[in-house]
Steps between C-alpha positions, in 0.01 A plus 500: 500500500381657212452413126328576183444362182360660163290314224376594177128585406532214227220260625744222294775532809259372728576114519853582448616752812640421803283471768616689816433317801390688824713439790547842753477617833100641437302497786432138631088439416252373795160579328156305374426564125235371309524371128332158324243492728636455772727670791854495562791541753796764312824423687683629155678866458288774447639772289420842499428676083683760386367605128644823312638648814210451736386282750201277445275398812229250344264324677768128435863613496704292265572119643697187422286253292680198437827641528383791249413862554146601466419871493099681481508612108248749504683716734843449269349559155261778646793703658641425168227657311364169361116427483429185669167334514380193655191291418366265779295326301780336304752527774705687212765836616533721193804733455529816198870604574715708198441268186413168711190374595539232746218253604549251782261238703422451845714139560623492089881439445405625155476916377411625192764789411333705187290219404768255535536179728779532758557190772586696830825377580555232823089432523504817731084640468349831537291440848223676680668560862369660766520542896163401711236781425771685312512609134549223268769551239589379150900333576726452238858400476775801461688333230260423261365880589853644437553310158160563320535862593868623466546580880786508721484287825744532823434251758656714817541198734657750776239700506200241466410672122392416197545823249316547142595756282377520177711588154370806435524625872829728438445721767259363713163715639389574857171287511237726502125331705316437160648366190395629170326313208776420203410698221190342351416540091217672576424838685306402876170549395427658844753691676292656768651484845362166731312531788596181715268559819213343386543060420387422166466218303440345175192244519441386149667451188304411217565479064278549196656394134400849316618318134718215426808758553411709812383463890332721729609429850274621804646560841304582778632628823283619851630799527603812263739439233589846392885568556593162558524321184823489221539323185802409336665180226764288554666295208631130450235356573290764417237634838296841568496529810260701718602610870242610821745667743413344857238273413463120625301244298153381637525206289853404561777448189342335210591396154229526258559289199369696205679291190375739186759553223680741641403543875575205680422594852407759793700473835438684804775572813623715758702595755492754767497760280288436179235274348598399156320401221703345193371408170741249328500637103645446186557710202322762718372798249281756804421517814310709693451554925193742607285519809148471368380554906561588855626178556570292173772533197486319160751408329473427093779301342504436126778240368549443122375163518806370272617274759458189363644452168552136459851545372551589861344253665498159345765294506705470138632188326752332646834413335363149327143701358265405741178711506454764781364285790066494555266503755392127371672177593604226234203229479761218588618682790156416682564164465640266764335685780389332764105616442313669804336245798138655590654660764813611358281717224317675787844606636593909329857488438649876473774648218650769587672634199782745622526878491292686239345839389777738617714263646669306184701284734849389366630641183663277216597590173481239204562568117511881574176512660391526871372186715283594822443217759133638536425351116694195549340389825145575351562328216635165683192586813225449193633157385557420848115566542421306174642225553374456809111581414533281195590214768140594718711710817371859562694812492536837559719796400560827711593633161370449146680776331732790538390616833684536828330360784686562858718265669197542782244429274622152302481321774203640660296422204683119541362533832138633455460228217582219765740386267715145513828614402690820383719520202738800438657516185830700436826546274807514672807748414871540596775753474733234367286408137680117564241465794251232410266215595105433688454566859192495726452700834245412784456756842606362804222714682240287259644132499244334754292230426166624570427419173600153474818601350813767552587748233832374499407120413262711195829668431661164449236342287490774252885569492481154398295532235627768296816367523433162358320696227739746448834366532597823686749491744341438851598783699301343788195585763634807691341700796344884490279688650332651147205712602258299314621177635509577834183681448338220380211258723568206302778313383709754267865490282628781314722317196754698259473303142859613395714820458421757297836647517644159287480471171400162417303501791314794365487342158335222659246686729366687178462121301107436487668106540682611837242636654262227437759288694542743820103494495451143470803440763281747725178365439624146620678615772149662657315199373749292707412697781138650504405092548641559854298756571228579686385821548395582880131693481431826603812649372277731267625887602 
């Protein structure tokens, strides 16, 4: 039994194909894998890969995850001559393949396709799967691998295989032990050959603003540097990226959250076979990679520093000539608010304003100019704040401006503040531009009620609000495992104001007026809850 199917690179053919359902004589599975935290029995088919001709033996061969296929994807796009990168910090798998660039998270039914918002079809999430003491590897489903990236899949249920080949493999290679680099925009600034005897690693990391428009990055390993580093650009979003063949990471992955006009962060990875250090730029101008010592390499990145034109990044009028929304909140907005017990006001209630920096979120278009879901949710996260402080409760932000803290580090700073509640604020989008309406998610791995009160009853309360101030359509108090939810100590939603992919929606989201109501909808949905709190001590990190 064998069959095959082909799809088209178009990212917009994603919701609509045909999903081919896994159903073969593959060898019968009887093994313990380990994913969410936790260890499981595999009694599913195991499949054996088969990409461009040759067989691939990774540490997790590709399973049956809820009646889908889920296949390794660094050992697909690598044998495909893709660069893929993954960040532990942020849980996030990125993939440069042709003219896509593909990011995905760990547990995330949504991808971001060239900047843009894709749902991954049937709820089917990238995992982290591994065997006991084996290798742990980045899983994600076939189908949504095949249609970003123009491949052909064969599910050989006779043989127990599932084959990859990609469109430009025409007549297909012998796999040789090492792939090569894809051509980078740069020349390798070493090319001397690597010694791999001796274990080296990189130990520090460190950043100095030179001017307003350029960085000097310090990177200090234990052991020589000379032959081991490259340098090389990648495009859309715009990264130089630094490589130190066979080195490991003292420190461990990190994202270091720079926010400057123009260089938003630093990230650090690796794998088995390189350290990497990637600068996240835009409107990059020079850069420069030498070893100033035995053991340490700087790396000098100058941007144009003509990244924030506010043409670009405040919202326009909307359709009936409403001003571009504020930071500020509308004076009779504050009012009506239940005003702040003694103990309430001692109680540090966290905003979360989605995405940021790098990361613009979803994209919208309105009146011929672009939307980003990073300005909208800051915009609504500072009235939120307002009218809350001007009714005596205490907040905090884990950003204040265009900056792009890590899905690790929102809710650790939530954490370390001993905070009541956490607040995520997002804008939803859609394929089909009819979607529309207010939704709220809560983590079923952080719905106790340690606190005196379960995320999903906060969920409730504040769906509640916004939609008696709104007048949205209630799209009701759904279930997910978001990162900064789940991450979360304290009770913790993550909400989605509207879609930015409708119209009128959008119209409304970029209304000074509308946004006052989702804020003051918010702010008495936490008000309504943070009563019911009560903090448990020594939760300070």
């Amino acid at each position: 039994m064998r069959f095959t199917y082909r799809v088209l690179a178009a990212v917009s053919a994603i919701a609509a194909a045909a999903l081919v359902q896994v159903s073969s004589a593959a060898t019968a599975g009887g093994m313990q894998i380990c994913y969410d935290g936790a260890t499981h029995w595999y009694t599913g088919e195991i499949y054996s890969l088969i990409v461009n001709g040759n067989e691939i033996n990774a540490a997790m061969e590709p399973i049956i995850f809820n009646d889908h296929a889920l296949v390794p994807v660094r050992e697909i796009f690598e044998e495909c001559g893709a660069i893929v990168d993954y960040t532990m910090e942020t849980q996030c798998v990125e993939i440069q393949y042709n003219d896509s660039y593909i990011r995905m998270y760990i547990n995330d039914n949504y991808a971001y396709v060239n900047g843009k918002k894709q749902e991954i079809p049937d709820n089917v999430v990238p995992k982290l799967i591994n065997k006991p003491g084996g290798e742990t590897k980045t899983m994600v489903p076939v189908r949504f691998i095949s249609e970003t990236a123009g491949m052909d899949v064969e599910f050989d249920g006779d043989n127990g295989e599932i084959i990859i080949t990609s469109n430009e493999a025409e007549d297909v290679p012998v796999r040789v032990e090492e792939t090569e680099e894809p051509a980078p925009t740069e020349e390798p600034v070493q090319e001397t050959p690597v010694e791999t005897e001796t274990p080296v690693s990189v130990v520090s990391t460190n950043y100095k603003m030179l001017s307003d428009t350029s960085m000097k990055i310090t990177v200090e390993c234990d052991g020589s540097v000379a032959g081991r580093y490259s340098a090389f650009t990648l495009t859309d979003p715009e990264r130089v990226v630094v490589d130190f063949a066979y080195m490991g990471l003292s420190e461990g992955e990190q994202t270091i959250n720079v926010g400057t006009d123009g260089i938003s962060s630093i990230r650090t990875g690796h794998n088995d076979e390189r350290a990497r250090i990637v600068v996240d730029v835009e409107e990059l101008v020079d850069y420069s990679v030498e070893a100033v010592s035995d053991n340490a390499v700087e790396i000098i990145v100058e941007v144009s520093g003509n990244t924030s034109a506010p043409a670009a990044t405040e919202p326009p009028k909307t359709d009936t000539g409403s001003s571009a929304p504020t930071n500020t909140v509308t004076p009779s907005y504050t009012e009506g608010i239940t005003q702040a017990t003694a103990a309430d006001s001692q109680k540090i209630i966290m905003l979360d304003a989605g995405h940021g920096g790098s990361d613009p979120g979803a994209i919208g278009t309105l009146n011929g100019t672009q939307i980003n879901e990073k300005d909208l949710t800051l915009s609504i996260t500072y009235k939120v704040k307002a009218i809350l402080e001007a009714n005596g409760y205490k907040t905090s932000m884990t950003r204040t401006g265009d900056t792009l803290p890590s899905l690790t580090e929102r809710p650790a700073q939530a954490n370390a503040e001993n905070c009541a509640l956490f607040v995520s604020i997002h804008i939803n989008s859609a394929e089909a531009t009819s979607a529309y309406g207010t939704e709220v998610y809560y983590s079923e791995e952080n719905n106790g009620d340690s606190y005196g009160v379960t995320s999903q009853a906060f969920a409730e309360n504040v769906l509640k609000g916004m939609i008696s101030n709104m007048g949205s359509y209630n799209r009701g108090v759904k279930m997910a495992n978001w990162a900064v939810i789940r991450r979360s100590n304290m009770p913790a939603i993550l909400l989605e104001v509207g879609f930015i992919s409708n119209q009128a929606e959008l119209a409304n989201m970029c209304s000074d007026d509308y946004q006052n109501k989702v804020a003051k909808g918010i702010a008495e949905g936490i008000i309504n809850t943070v009563h019911s709190v009560n903090v448990p001590s020594g939760n300070i990190q």
